[in-house]
C-alpha positions in Angstrom: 57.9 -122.9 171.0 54.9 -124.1 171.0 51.5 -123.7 173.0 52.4 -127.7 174.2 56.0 -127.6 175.4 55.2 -124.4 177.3 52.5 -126.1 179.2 54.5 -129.5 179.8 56.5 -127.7 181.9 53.9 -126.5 184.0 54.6 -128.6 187.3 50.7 -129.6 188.0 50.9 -130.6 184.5 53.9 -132.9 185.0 52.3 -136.2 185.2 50.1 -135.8 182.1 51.1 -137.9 178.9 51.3 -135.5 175.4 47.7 -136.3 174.4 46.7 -134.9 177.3 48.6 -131.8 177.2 47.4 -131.7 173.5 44.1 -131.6 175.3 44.8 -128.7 177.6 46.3 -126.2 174.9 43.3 -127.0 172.4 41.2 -125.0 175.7 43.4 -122.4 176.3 43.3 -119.3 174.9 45.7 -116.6 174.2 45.7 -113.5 176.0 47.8 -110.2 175.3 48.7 -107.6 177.1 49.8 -103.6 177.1 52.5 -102.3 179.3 50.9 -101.4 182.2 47.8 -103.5 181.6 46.4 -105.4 184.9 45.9 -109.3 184.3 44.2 -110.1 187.7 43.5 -108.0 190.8 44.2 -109.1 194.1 40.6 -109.9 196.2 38.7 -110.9 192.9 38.1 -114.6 192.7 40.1 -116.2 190.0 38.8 -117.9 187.3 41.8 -118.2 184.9 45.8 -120.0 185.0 48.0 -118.4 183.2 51.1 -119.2 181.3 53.6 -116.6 180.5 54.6 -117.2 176.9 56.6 -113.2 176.0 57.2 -110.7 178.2 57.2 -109.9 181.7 54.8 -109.2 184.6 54.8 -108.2 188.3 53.2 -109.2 190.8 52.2 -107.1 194.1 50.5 -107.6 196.9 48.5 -104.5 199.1 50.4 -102.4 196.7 54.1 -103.8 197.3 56.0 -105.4 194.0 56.8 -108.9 195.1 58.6 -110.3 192.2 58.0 -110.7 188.3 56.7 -113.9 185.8 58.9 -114.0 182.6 58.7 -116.3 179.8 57.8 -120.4 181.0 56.8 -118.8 184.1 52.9 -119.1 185.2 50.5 -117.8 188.1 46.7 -118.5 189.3 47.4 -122.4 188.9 45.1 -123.0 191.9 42.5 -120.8 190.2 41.9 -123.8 188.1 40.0 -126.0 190.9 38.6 -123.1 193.0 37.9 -119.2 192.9 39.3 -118.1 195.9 40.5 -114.6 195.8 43.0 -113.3 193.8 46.7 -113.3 196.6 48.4 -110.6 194.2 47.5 -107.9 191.6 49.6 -109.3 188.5 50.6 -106.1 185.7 52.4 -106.4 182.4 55.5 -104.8 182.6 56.0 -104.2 179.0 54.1 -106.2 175.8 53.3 -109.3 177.0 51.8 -112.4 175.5 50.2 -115.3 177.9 48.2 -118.2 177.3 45.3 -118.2 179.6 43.3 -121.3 181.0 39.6 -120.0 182.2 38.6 -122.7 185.3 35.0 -123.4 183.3 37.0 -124.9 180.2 39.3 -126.7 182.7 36.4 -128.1 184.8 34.9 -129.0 181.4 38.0 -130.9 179.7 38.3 -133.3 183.0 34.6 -134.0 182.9 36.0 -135.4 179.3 39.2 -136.7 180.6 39.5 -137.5 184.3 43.0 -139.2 183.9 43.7 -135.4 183.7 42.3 -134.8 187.3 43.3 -137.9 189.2 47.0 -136.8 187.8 46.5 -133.2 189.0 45.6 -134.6 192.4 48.3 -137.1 193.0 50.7 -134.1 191.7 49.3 -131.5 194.2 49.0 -134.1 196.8 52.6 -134.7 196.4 53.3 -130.7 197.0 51.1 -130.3 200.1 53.1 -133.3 201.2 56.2 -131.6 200.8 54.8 -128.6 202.2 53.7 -130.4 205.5 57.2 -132.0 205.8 58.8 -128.4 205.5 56.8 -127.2 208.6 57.1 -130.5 210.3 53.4 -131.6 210.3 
């Protein structure tokens, strides 16, 4: 599948048109993976989204497995607009294969195309919203 319909799934990603996803997959980059291999370590600041394309990876926090990312799945979406520290060490479980967006060739492609940012906001505005709702704010 390619690099394109992976990323059109991507829920912050929702609103954009195909040209535009076109213009986030020609800035991401490929990234692969040994078993055991760590992707990002909790308490570093990220700097990079990143788009599960083969494989599996876990995800722990202070030391504790939380979960795992397969195939379609992503993590570090908020990485893209800030570098706050990392929430959860992420570790290939096996071979894996991800496509990686660094925050610098993000920040860079909306400079170009700021439809791109004003649909990111209105889509993560949308999820705070529902967020608030959830805890009755």
């Amino acid at each position: 599948m390619p690099h394109e319909e992976f990323l059109a799934r991507v829920p912050i990603f929702s609103a954009c048109t195909p040209e535009e996803i076109a213009a986030i997959a020609a800035v991401a980059q490929e990234s692969f993976f040994d078993a055991g291999q760590i992707v990002v370590t909790q308490g570093t600041p990220g700097q990079a989204f990143y788009l599960v394309m083969e494989g599996t990876v876990e995800y722990s926090r202070d030391g504790s497995v939380l979960g795992t990312f397969g195939p379609g799945e992503f993590f570090g979406e908020m990485s893209l607009l800030d570098e706050a520290p990392r929430s959860a060490t992420v570790r290939a479980t096996g071979q894996t294969w991800c496509l990686m967006l660094s925050s610098w060739d993000f920040k860079a492609l909306l400079m170009k195309k700021p439809e791109i940012a004003i649909k990111l906001l209105e889509v993560l505005s949308r999820r705070i919203r529902v967020s608030n709702e959830r805890v009755g704010l």
